[in-house]
C-alpha positions as CSV (number, residue, x, y, z in Angstrom):
1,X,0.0,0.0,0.0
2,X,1.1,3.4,-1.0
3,X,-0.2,6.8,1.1
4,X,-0.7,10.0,-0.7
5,X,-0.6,12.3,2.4
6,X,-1.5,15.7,0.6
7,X,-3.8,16.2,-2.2
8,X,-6.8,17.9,-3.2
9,X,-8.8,15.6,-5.4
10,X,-12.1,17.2,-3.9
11,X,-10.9,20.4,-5.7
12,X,-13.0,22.0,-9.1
13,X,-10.0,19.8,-11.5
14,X,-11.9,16.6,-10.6
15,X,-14.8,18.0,-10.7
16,X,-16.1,16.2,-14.5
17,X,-14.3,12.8,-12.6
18,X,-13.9,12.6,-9.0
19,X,-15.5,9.4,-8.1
20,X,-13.6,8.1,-11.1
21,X,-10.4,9.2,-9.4
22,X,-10.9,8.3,-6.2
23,X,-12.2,4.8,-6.5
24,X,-9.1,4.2,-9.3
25,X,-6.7,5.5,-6.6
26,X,-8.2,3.0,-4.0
27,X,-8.3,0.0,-6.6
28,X,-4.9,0.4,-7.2
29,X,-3.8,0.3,-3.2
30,X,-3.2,3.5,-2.2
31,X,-4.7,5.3,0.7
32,X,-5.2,9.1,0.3
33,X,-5.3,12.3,2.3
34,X,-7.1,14.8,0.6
35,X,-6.1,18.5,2.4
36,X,-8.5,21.5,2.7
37,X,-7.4,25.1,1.8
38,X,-10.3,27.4,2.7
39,X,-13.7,26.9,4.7
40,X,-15.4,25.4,1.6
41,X,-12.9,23.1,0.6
42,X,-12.4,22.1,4.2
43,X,-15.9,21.2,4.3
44,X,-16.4,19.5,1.0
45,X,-13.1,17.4,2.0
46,X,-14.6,16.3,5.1
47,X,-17.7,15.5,3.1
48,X,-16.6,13.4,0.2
49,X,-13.6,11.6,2.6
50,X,-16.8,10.4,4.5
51,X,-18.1,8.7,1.3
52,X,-14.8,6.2,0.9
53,X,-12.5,3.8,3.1
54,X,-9.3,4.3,2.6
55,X,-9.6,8.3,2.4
56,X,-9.0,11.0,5.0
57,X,-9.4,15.0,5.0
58,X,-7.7,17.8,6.6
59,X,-8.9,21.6,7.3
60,X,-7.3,24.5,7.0
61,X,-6.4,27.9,5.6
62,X,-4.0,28.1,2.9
63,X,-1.8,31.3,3.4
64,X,-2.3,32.3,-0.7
65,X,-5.8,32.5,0.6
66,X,-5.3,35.3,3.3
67,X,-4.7,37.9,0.0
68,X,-6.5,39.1,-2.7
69,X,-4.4,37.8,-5.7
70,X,-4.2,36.1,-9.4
71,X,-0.8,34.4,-10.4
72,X,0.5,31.7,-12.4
73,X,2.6,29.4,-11.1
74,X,5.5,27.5,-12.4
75,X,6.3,25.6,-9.9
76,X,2.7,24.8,-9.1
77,X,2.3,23.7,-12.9
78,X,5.9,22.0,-13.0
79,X,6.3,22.7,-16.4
80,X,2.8,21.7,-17.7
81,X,0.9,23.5,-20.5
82,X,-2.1,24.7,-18.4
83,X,-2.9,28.5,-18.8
84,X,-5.3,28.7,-16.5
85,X,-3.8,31.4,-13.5
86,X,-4.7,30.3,-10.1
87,X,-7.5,33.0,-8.3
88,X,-7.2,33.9,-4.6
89,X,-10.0,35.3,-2.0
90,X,-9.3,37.3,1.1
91,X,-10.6,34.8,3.9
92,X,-10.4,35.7,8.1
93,X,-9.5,32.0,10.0
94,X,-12.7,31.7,11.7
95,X,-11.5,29.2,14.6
96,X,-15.1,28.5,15.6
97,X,-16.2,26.8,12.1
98,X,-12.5,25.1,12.0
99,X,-13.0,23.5,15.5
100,X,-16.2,22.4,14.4
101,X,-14.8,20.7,10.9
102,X,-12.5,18.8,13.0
103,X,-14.6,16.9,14.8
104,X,-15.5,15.1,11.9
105,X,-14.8,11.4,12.2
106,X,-12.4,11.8,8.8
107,X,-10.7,15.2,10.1
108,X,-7.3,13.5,10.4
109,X,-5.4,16.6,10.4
110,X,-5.1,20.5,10.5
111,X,-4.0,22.3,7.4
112,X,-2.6,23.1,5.2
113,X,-1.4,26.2,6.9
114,X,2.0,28.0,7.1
115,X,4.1,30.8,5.9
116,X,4.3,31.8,2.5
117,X,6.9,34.7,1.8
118,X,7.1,33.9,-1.9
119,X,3.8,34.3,-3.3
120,X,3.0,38.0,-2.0
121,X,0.6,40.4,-4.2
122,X,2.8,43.9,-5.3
123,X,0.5,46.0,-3.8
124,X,0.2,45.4,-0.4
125,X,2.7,45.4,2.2
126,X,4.7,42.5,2.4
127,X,5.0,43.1,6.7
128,X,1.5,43.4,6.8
129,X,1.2,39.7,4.5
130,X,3.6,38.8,6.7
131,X,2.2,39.1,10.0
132,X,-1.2,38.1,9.6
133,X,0.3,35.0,8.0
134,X,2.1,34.6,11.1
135,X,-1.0,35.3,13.1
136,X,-2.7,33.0,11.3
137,X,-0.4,29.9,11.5
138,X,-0.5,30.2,15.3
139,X,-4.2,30.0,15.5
140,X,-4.1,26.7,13.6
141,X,-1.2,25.5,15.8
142,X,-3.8,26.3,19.0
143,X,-6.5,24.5,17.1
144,X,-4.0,21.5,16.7
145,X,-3.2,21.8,20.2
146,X,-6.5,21.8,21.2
147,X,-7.9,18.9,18.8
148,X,-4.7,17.0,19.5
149,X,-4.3,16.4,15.9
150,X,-0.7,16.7,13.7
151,X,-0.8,19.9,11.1
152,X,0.2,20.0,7.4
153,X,2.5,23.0,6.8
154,X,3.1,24.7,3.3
155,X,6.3,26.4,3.4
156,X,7.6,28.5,0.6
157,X,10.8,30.7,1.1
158,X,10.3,30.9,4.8
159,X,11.8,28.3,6.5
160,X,13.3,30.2,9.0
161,X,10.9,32.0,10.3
162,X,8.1,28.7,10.0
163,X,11.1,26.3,12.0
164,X,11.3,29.5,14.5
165,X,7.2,29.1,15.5
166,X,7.6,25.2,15.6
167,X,10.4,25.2,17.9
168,X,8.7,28.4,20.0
169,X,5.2,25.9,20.1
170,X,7.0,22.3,20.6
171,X,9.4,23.7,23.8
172,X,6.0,25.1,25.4
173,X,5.0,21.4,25.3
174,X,2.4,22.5,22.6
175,X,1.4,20.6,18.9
176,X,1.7,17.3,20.7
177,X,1.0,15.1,17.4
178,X,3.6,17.7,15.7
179,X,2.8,17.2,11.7
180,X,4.4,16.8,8.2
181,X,6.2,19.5,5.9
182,X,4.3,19.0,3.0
183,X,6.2,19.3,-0.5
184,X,9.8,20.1,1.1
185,X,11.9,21.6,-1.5
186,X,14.4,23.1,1.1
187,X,18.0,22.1,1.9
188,X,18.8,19.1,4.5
189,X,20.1,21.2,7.3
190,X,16.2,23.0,7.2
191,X,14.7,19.4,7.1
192,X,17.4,18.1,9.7
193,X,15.7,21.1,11.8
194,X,12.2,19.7,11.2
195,X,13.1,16.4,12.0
196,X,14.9,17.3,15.5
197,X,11.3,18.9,16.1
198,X,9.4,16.0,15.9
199,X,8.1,16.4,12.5
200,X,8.5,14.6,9.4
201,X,9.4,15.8,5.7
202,X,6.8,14.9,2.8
203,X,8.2,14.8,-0.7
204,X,6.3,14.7,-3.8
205,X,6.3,15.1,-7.8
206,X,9.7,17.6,-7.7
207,X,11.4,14.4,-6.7
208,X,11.1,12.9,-9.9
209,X,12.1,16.1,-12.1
210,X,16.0,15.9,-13.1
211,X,18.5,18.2,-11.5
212,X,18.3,22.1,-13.1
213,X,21.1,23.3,-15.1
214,X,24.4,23.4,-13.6
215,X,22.9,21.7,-10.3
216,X,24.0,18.1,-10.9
217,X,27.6,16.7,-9.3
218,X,29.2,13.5,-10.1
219,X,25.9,11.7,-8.5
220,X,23.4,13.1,-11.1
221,X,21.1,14.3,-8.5
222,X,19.2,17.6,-7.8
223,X,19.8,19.2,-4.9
224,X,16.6,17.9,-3.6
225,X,17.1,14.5,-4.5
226,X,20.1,14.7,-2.0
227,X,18.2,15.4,0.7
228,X,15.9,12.4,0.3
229,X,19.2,10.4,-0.1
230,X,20.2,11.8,3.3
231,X,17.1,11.5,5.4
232,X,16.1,8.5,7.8
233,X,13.6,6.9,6.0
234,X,12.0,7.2,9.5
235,X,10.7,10.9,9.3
236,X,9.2,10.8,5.3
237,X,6.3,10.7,3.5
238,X,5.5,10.6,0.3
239,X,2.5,13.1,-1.7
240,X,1.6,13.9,-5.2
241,X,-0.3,17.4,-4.4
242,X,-2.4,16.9,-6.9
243,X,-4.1,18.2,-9.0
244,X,-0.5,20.3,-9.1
245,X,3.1,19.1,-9.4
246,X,2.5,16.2,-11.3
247,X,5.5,13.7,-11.5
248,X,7.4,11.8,-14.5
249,X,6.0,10.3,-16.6
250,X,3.0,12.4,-16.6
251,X,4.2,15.9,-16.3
252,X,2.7,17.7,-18.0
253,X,-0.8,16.5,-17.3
254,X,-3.3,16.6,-14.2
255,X,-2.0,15.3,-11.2
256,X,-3.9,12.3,-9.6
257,X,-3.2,10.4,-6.3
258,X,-2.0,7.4,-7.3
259,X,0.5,8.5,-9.2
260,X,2.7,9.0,-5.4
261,X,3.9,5.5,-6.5
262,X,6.2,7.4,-9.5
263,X,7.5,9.5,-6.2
264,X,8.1,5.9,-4.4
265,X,10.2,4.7,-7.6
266,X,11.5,7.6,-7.3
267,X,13.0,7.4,-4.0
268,X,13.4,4.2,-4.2
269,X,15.8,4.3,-7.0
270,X,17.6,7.4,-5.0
271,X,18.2,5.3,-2.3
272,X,18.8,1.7,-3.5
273,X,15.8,0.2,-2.0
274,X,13.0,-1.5,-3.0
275,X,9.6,0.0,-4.0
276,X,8.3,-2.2,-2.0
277,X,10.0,-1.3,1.8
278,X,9.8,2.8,0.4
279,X,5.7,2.1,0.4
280,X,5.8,-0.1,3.8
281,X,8.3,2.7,6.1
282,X,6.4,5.8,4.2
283,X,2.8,4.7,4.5
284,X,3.4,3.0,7.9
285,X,5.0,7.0,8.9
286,X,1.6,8.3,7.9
287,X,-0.3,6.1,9.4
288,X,1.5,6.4,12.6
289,X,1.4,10.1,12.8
290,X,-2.2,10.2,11.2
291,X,-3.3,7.2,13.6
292,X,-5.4,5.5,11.3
């Protein structure tokens, strides 16, 4: 069994195919997380997660959804042809209608939630972005407290400051299930940093993309590829993101869940294991933290 701990198959790219997607992911042995971003996705996660075995939801507030803004991507799309820019609404955390969401039997999780410092409109100030995101992340940490459930971060060019709340929450003997950095592109002493917290490092599609022009050293690996050669396989987990980051073979194309078991061979082949323990450490890491 694989575990895609981070996607968003609920979301409006499945929306011609959903149950299509779901019960193919499921058929082919792969257990799925599927992550709310706002109050309506949190919700509708919950909802369709309670139609299926083998499926779990999260809820949160995405940071890109705490600003006005319209962008496009690249690293979202990896590469693919989509032109479709990606629209954001200004939404307040309202931790009342959170708490509520996560006493839903298939709440697993809070999140995704976490700093963002690269994604930041131009016309507003990027201390004010910066502080209600911070704001922000602490009031889903206190829900996760509260609910005693892990959290999913989303990181982007903010690792500092994101390890800095962590560390400030985990010494005050808060975030007790601690959580996952979802779709870690950073360097191994900022996942090393996670780790010591208690937290483990997710990777996804990135993994399988081949190292960027002058990046590759006499291993032929990216930079990221390192780190997951690095790691104890004791603090990963794998993800696809989807419908986003889709990996090879199909990049390019929509994302779907059960393609984390390209991100598996993957790591796998990074590491000189077998598919076959990379699918029984990873998805017995989610399960463990998930407790499911």
């Amino acid at each position: 069994m694989f575990f895609d701990t981070h996607c968003h198959v609920h979301f409006h790219a499945y929306k011609n195919d959903m149950d299509e997607v779901i019960k193919r992911t499921l058929e082919k042995g792969v257990f799925l997380l599927t992550v709310g971003t706002q109050k309506d996705t949190s919700r509708y996660g919950c909802e369709v997660a309670d139609h299926y075995d083998g499926m779990w939801a999260s809820v949160g507030l995405h940071p890109n959804h705490l600003t006005k803004q319209e962008f496009f991507d690249e690293q979202e799309f990896a590469g693919t042809d989509q032109q479709t820019s990606i629209k954001t609404r200004t939404e307040e955390f309202d931790m009342a209608y959170y708490r509520e969401l996560a006493r839903h039997p298939k709440c697993v999780a809070i999140g995704e939630c976490g700093l963002d410092y690269y994604l930041i409109p131009e016309n507003v100030s990027r201390e004010e972005v910066f502080a209600k995101q911070e704001s922000v992340v602490r009031a889903h940490f206190d829900l996760a407290t509260e609910t005693n459930l892990p959290v999913l971060i989303h990181c982007r060019d903010a690792h500092e400051p994101q390890a800095a709340i962590i560390a400030e929450y985990v010494h005050a003997g808060k975030l007790p299930r601690r959580g996952v950095i979802h779709c870690f592109t950073g360097t191994l002493e900022e996942a090393q940093r996670y780790i010591a917290l208690g937290f483990l490092i997710s990777f996804g599609g990135i993994l399988t993309f081949p190292p960027r022009k002058g990046e590759s050293g006499e291993d032929g690996l990216s930079s990221l590829q390192r780190v997951a050669k690095s790691l104890p396989m004791e603090s990963m987990v794998i993800e696809t993101d989807a419908p986003y980051l889709t990996p090879i073979p199909f990049r390019g194309q929509r994302n779907e869940p059960w393609y984390v078991q390209f991100v598996a061979e993957k790591l796998a082949e990074i590491r000189g294991i077998s598919v076959e323990e990379v699918a029984k450490i990873t998805t017995a890491n989610a399960r463990r933290l998930l407790k499911i």
